[in-house]
C-alpha positions as CSV (number, residue, x, y, z in Angstrom):
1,X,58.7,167.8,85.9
2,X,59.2,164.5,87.8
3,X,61.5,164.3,90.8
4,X,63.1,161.0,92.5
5,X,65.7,160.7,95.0
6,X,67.3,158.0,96.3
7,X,68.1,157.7,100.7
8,X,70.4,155.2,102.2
9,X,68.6,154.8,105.9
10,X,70.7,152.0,106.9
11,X,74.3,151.3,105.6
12,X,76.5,148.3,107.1
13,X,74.2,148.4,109.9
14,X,73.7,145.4,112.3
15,X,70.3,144.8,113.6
16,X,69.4,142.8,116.5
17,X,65.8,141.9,117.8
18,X,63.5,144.7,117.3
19,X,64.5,147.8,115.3
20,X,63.2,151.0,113.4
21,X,64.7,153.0,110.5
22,X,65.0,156.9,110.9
23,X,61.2,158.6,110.2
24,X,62.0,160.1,106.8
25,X,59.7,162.9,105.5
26,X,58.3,162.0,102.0
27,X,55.0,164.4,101.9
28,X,55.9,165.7,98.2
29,X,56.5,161.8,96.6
30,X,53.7,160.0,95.1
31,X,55.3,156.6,95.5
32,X,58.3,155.0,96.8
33,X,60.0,152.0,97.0
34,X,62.2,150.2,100.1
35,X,65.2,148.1,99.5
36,X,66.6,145.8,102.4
37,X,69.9,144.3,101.2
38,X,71.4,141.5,103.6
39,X,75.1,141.4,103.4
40,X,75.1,139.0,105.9
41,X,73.1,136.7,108.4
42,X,74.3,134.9,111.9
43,X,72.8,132.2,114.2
44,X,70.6,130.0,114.5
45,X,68.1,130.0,111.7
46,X,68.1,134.1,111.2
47,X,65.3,136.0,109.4
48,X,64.5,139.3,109.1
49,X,61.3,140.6,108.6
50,X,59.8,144.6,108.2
51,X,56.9,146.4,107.8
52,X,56.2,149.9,106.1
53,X,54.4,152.1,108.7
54,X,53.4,155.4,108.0
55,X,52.7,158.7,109.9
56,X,51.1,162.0,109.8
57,X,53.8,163.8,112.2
58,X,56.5,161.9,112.3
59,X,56.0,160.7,115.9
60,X,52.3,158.4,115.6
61,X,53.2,155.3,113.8
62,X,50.9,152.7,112.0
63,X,51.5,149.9,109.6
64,X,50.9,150.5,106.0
65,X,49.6,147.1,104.9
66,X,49.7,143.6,106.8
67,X,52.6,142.2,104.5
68,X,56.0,142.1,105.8
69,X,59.5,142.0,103.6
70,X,60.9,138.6,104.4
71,X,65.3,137.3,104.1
72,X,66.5,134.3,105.5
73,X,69.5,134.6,104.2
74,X,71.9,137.6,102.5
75,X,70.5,139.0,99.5
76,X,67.7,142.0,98.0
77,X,64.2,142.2,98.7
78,X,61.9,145.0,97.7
79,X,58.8,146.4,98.2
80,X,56.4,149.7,96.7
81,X,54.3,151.8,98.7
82,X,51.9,153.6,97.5
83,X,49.3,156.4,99.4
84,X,51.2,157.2,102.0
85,X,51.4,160.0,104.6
86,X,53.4,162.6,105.2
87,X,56.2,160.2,106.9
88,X,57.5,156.7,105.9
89,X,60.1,154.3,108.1
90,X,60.6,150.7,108.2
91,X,59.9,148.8,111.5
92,X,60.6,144.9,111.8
93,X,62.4,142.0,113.9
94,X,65.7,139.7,113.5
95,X,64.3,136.4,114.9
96,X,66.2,133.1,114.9
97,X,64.8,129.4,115.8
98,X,61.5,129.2,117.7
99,X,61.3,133.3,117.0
100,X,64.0,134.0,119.6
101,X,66.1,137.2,119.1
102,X,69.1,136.0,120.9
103,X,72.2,135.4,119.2
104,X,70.6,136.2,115.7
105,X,72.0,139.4,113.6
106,X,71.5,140.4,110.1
107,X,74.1,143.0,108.9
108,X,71.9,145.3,106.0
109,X,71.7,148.6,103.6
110,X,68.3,150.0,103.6
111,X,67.4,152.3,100.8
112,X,63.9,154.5,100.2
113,X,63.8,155.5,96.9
114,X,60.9,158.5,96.0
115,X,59.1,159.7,93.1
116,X,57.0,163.0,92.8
């Protein structure tokens, strides 16, 4: 029998400059899928941009795959991963105009969804 569950990481969260979702352990799922929703974006030119990373303890991070999830402005943007490790987060920047993280924001839900 198949199993999924659903994980809100981030809710009504506001990022700034660098940031890193909660490890969560998905060692039983075969596949999941992130979901970064913008509610909203400040600044000067903002745009948010993550990258899966995966771990085999939870502490040892390294980037799934060289693609990043991109918003410039509110709205969804999702992404699979597939062959993972025993530990899945998201890691990324808020930037704003000429990459500086000063006075940029981008207020989000992040969701992890799993499948065994």
């Amino acid at each position: 029998m198949q199993q999924s569950l659903s994980v809100v990481l981030e809710r009504n969260t506001i990022l700034r400059g660098e940031f890193a979702t909660e490890p969560y352990e998905v060692a039983w799922a075969r596949e999941a899928r992130w979901f970064i929703r913008a509610l909203d974006m400040s600044g000067n030119q903002p745009c948010l941009e993550a990258r899966t990373q995966i771990s085999p303890d939870g502490l040892h991070w390294c980037d799934l795959e060289p693609d990043s999830l991109r918003l410039e402005r509110p709205g969804l943007v999702s992404r699979p991963a597939r062959e993972f490790s025993g530990w899945l987060r998201l890691n990324g920047i808020v930037t704003g105009a000429n990459g500086s993280t000063d006075g940029v924001s981008a207020k989000v839900l992040i969701y992890l969804v799993l499948k065994s």
